[in-house]
C-alpha positions as CSV (number, residue, x, y, z in Angstrom):
1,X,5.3,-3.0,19.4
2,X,8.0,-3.3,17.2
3,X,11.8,-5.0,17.4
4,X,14.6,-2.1,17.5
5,X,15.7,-1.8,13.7
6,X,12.1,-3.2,12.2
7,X,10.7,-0.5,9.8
8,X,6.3,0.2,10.9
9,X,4.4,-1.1,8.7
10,X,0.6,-0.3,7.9
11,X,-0.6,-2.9,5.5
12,X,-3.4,-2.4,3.2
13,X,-5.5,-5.6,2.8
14,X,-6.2,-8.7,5.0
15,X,-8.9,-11.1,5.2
16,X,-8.1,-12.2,9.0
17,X,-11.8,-11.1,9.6
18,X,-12.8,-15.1,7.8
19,X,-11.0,-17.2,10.1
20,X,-11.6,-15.2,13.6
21,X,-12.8,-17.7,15.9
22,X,-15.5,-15.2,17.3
23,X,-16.7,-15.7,13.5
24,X,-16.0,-19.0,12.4
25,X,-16.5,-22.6,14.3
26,X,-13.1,-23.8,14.7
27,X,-11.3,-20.4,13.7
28,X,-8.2,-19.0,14.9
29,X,-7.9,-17.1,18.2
30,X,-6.4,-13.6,16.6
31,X,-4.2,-13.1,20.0
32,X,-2.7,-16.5,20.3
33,X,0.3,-16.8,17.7
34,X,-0.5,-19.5,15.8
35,X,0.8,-21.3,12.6
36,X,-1.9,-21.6,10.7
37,X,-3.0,-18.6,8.2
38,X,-0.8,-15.5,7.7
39,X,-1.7,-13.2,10.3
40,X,-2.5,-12.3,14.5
41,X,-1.2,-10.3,16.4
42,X,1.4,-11.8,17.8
43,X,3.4,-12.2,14.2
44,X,2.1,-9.2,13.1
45,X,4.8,-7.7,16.1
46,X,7.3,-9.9,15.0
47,X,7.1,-8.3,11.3
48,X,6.8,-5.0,12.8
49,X,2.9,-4.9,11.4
50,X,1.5,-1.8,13.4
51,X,-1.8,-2.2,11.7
52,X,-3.9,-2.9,8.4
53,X,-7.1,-2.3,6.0
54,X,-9.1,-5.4,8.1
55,X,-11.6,-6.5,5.2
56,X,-14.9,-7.9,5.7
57,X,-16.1,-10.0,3.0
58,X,-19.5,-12.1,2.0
59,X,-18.4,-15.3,0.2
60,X,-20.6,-17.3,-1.5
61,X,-23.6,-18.6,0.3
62,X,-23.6,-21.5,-1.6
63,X,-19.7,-22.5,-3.0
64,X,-19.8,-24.1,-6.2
65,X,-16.7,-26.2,-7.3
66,X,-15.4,-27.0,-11.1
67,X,-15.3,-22.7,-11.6
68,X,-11.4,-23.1,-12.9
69,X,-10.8,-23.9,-17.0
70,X,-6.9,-24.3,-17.3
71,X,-6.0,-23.0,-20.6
72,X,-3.1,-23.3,-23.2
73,X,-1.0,-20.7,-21.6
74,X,-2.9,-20.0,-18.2
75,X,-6.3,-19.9,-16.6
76,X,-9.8,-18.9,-16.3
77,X,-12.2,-19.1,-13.3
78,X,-15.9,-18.9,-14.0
79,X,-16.8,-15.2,-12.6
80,X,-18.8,-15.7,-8.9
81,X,-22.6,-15.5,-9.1
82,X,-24.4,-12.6,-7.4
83,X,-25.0,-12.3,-3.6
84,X,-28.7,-12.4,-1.9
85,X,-28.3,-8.7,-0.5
86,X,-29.7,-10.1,2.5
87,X,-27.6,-13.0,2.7
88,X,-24.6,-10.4,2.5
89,X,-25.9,-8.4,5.4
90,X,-26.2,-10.8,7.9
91,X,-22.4,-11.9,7.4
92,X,-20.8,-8.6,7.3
93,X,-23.0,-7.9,10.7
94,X,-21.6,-11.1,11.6
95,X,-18.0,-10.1,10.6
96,X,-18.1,-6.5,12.3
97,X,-20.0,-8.1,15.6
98,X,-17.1,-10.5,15.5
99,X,-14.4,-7.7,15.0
100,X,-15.3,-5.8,17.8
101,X,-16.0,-9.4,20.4
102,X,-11.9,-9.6,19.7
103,X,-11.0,-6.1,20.1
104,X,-12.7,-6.0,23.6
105,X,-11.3,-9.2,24.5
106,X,-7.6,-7.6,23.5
107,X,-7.5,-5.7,26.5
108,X,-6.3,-2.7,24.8
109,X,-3.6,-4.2,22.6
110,X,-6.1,-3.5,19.6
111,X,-8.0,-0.4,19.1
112,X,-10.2,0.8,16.2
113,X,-8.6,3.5,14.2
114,X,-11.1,6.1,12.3
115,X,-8.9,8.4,11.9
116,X,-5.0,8.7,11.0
117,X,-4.3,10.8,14.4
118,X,-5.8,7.3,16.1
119,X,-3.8,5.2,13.9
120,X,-0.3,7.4,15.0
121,X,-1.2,7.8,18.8
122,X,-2.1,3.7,18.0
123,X,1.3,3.3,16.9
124,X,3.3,5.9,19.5
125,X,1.2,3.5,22.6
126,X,2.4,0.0,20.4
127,X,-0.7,-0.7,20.5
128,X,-2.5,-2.7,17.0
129,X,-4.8,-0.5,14.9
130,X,-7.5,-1.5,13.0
131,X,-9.3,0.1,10.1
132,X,-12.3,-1.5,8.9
133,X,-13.2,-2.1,4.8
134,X,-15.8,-3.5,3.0
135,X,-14.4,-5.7,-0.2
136,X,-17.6,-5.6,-2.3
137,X,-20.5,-3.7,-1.1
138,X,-23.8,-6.1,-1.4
139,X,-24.5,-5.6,2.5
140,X,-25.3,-1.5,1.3
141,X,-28.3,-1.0,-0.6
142,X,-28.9,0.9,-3.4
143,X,-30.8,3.8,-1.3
144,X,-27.1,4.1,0.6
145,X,-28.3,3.8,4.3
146,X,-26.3,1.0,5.1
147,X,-23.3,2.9,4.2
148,X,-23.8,5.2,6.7
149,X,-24.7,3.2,9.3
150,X,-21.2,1.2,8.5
151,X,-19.5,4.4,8.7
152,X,-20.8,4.7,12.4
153,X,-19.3,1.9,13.5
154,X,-15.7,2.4,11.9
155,X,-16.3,1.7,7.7
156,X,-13.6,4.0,6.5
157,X,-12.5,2.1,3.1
158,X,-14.7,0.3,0.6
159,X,-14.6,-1.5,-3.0
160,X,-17.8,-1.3,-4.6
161,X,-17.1,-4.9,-6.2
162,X,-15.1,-7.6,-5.5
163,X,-14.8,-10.3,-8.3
164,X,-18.6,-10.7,-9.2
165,X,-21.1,-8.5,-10.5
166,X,-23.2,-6.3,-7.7
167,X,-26.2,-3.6,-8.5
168,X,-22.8,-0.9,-8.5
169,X,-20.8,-2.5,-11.0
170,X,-18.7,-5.2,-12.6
171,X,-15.9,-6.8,-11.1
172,X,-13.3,-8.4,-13.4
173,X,-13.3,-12.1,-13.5
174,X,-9.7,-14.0,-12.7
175,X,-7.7,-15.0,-15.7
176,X,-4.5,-15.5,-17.3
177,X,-2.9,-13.7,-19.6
178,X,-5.8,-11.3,-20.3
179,X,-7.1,-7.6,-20.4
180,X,-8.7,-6.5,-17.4
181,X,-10.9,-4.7,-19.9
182,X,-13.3,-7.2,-19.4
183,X,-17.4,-5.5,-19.2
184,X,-19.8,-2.8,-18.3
185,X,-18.1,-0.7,-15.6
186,X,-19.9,1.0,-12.7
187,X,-24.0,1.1,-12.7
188,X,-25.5,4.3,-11.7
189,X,-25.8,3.3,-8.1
190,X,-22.2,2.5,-8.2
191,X,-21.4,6.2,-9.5
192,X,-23.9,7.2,-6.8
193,X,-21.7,5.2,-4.1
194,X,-18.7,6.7,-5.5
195,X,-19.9,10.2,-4.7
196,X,-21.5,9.5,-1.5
197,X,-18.2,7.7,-0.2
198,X,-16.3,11.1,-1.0
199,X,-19.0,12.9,0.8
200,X,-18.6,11.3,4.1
201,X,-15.0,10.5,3.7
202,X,-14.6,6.8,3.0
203,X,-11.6,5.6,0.4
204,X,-12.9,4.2,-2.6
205,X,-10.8,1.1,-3.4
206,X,-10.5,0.1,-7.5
207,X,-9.6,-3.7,-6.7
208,X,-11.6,-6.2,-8.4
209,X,-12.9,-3.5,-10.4
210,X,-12.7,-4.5,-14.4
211,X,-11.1,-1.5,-16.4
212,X,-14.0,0.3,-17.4
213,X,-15.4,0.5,-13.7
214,X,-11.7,2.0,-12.7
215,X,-12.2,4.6,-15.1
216,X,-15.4,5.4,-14.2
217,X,-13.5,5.9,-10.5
218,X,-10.9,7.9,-11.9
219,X,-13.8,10.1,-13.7
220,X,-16.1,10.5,-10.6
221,X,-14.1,10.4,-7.7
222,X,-12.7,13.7,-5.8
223,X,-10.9,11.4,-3.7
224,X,-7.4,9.9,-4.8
225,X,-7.7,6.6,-6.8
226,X,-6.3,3.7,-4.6
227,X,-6.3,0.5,-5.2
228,X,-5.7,-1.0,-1.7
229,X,-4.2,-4.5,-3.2
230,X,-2.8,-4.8,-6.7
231,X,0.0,-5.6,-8.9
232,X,1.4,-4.4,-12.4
233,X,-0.3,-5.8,-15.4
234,X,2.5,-5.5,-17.7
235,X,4.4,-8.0,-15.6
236,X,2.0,-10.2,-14.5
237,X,-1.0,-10.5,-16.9
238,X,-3.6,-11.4,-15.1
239,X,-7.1,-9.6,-14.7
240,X,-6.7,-9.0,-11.8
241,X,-3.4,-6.3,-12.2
242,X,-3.4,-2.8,-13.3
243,X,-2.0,-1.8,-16.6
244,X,0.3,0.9,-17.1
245,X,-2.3,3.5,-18.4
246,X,-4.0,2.7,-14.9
247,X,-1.0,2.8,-12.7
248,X,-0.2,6.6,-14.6
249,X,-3.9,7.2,-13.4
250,X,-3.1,6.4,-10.1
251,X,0.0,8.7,-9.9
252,X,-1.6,11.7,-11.7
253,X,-4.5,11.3,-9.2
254,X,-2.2,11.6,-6.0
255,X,-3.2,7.8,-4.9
256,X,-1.3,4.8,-4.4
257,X,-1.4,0.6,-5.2
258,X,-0.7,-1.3,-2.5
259,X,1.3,-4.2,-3.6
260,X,-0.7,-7.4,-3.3
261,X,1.5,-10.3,-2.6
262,X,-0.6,-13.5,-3.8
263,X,1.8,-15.4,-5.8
264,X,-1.0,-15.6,-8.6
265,X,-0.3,-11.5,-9.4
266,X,3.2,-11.6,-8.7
267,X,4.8,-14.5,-10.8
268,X,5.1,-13.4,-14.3
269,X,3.7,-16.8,-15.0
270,X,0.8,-16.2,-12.7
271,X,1.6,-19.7,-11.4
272,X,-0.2,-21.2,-7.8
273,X,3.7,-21.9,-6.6
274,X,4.8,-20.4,-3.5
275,X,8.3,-21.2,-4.4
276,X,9.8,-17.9,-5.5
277,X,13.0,-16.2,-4.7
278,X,12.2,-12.6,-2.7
279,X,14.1,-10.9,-6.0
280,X,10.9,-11.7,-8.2
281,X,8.4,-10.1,-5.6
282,X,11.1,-7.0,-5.1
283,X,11.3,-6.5,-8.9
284,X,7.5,-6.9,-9.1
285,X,7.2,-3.9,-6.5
286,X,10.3,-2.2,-8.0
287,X,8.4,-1.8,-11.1
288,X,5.7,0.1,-9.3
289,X,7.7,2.2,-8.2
290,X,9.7,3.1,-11.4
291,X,6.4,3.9,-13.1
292,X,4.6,5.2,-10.4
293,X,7.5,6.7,-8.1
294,X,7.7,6.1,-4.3
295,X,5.1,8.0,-3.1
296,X,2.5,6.6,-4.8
297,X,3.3,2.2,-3.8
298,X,2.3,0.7,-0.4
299,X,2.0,-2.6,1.1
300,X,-1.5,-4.7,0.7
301,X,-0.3,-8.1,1.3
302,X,-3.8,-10.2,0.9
303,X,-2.8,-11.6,4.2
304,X,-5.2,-14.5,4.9
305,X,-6.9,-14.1,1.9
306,X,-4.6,-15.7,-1.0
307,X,-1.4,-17.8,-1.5
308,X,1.7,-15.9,-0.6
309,X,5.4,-16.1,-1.6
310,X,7.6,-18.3,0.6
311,X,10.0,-15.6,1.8
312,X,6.9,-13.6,2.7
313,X,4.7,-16.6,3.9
314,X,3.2,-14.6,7.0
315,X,3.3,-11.4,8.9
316,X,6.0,-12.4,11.3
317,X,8.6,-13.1,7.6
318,X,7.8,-9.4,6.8
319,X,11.3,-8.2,7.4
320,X,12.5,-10.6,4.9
321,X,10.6,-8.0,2.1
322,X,12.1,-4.9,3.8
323,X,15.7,-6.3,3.9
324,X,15.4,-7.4,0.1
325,X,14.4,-4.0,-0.7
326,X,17.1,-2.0,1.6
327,X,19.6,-4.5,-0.9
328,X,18.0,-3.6,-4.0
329,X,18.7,0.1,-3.4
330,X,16.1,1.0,-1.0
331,X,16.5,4.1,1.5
332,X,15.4,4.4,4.9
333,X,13.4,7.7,3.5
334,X,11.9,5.6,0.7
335,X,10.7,2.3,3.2
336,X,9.3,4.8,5.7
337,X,6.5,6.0,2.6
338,X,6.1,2.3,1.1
339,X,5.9,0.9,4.6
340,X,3.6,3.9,6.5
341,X,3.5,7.4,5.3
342,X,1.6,7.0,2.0
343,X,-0.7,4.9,3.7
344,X,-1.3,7.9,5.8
345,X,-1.3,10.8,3.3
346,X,-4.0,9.0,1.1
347,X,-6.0,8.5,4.1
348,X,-5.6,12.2,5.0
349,X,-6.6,13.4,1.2
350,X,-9.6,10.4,1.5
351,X,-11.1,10.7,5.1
352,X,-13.3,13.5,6.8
């Protein structure tokens, strides 16, 4: 699948699921290269992509416009209302059903990966793996059965929240500069999902969780503590990023943060401008792995799901990131974790 000299990569986070055209009236065909969006699967072999965290996601059954307050220094967005559980059923049904329509349509150049054994014999047949995640987990009630029935059919990553509050917890609002410190943390259903994830062997994913739900993570969970697409806090100060107590967490706990690439966590300014030199997005993920070291930092792009960096402005431009790194010091040793094997060792640790 990939070019002679491209480095694998496994990529944490993706919201390719949205625009599928099996999901969405006028949405992309996933195996036609296209250049709308970030990500199919014919860039993704260009960038040397050999799979991802595919995320399904309910938005808003009724979008409501005006949420965004621009302040002195930065920005706050009004946090999302709840979801009508059943609402957020019937669209991740709709998601997975759509999912697997294009992976029988790929005629074997996709295949579901529950396991990391499928995602390496996946990779050894260049052939595209996915992994199926929930981001925020309305569609499962509070009695848990819809969290196995999602396991049957591939669920093996969740977060409990994304950005909005849920019957398991709080997630933290988007805002700039500010704590992610930001409410309640995890309800007792969510500590209940928490357990019952490690139970059947799902990953438990800490992004969009505010700072008291992460600890309540880090305090349940037997699992590593991942956050599947993140950035450093003390860089960029927005909500949304981990702090440096958080990312020592993470480390002590044998997990990893996939670095998120939306411009909005990378920019120290938290600016909406794509126009960045790759050096500020390798420094931002230089940092993580100073703090953290280099077996705990991955890749979770946010492909199709946020505003990315020119130099990294799809799948097919992620060489671009590996070549900055390889000049900022980089070995082959260290590009082979960030890019594939810690991806793989947390889902050993996390998985049944």
């Amino acid at each position: 699948m990939q070019a002679s000299g491209k480095v694998a990569i496994f990529d944490g986070h993706n919201d390719a699921v949205q625009h599928l055209a099996e999901y969405r009236e006028g949405g992309r065909d996933f195996l036609m290269r296209s250049e709308q969006g970030h990500l199919d699967l014919s860039r993704a072999r260009e960038g040397g992509m050999i799979g991802g965290l595919f995320a399904m996601f309910a938005g808003a059954e009724h979008p409501r416009e005006g949420g965004v307050t621009r302040t002195a220094d930065g920005y706050e967005v009004r946090l999302a209302d709840p979801l009508d559980p059943t609402y957020a059923r019937r669209t991740i049904n709709a998601q997975l059903s759509a999912l697997e329509t294009m992976v029988a349509r790929a005629g074997g150049n996709i295949r579901w990966a529950r396991t990391v054994d499928e995602i390496e014999a996946a990779r050894e047949d260049a052939v595209f793996a996915i992994v199926l995640h929930l981001e925020g987990a309305e569609a499962i009630g509070a009695d848990l059965d819809g969290l196995e029935q999602l396991y049957a059919r591939g669920l093996r990553s969740l977060g409990p929240v994304w950005s909005r509050p849920n019957i398991f917890g709080h997630g933290v609002p988007f805002a700039f500069p500010r704590s992610p410190d930001t409410g309640p943390g995890l309800t007792d259903a969510g500590k209940s999902l928490v357990k019952a994830c490690n139970q059947l062997g799902v990953l438990v994913d800490v992004s969009h969780l505010n700072e008291r739900g992460f600890w309540d993570v880090a305090a349940i969970s037997t699992a590593p503590i991942v956050a599947t697409h993140a950035c450093a806090h003390a860089i960029c100060r927005a909500t949304r990023n981990l702090t440096d107590r958080q990312l020592d967490a993470v480390r002590a706990s044998g997990g990893l943060v996939g670095f998120n690439f939306s411009v909005s966590e990378v920019r120290p300014d938290a600016q909406r401008d794509p126009d960045i030199p790759i050096e500020t997005v390798v420094d931002h993920l230089g940092y993580l792995v100073e703090r953290m070291g280099d077996d705990h930092v991955a890749l979770g792009s946010d492909f199709d799901g946020a505003l990315m960096p020119l130099p990294v402005r799809d799948a097919s431009h992620l060489p671009n990131l590996i070549q900055a790194l390889r000049a900022h010091g980089f070995d082959d040793a260290t590009l082979r974790k960030i890019a594939f094997d810690n991806w793989m060792r947390v889902f050993r640790q996390s998985w049944r």
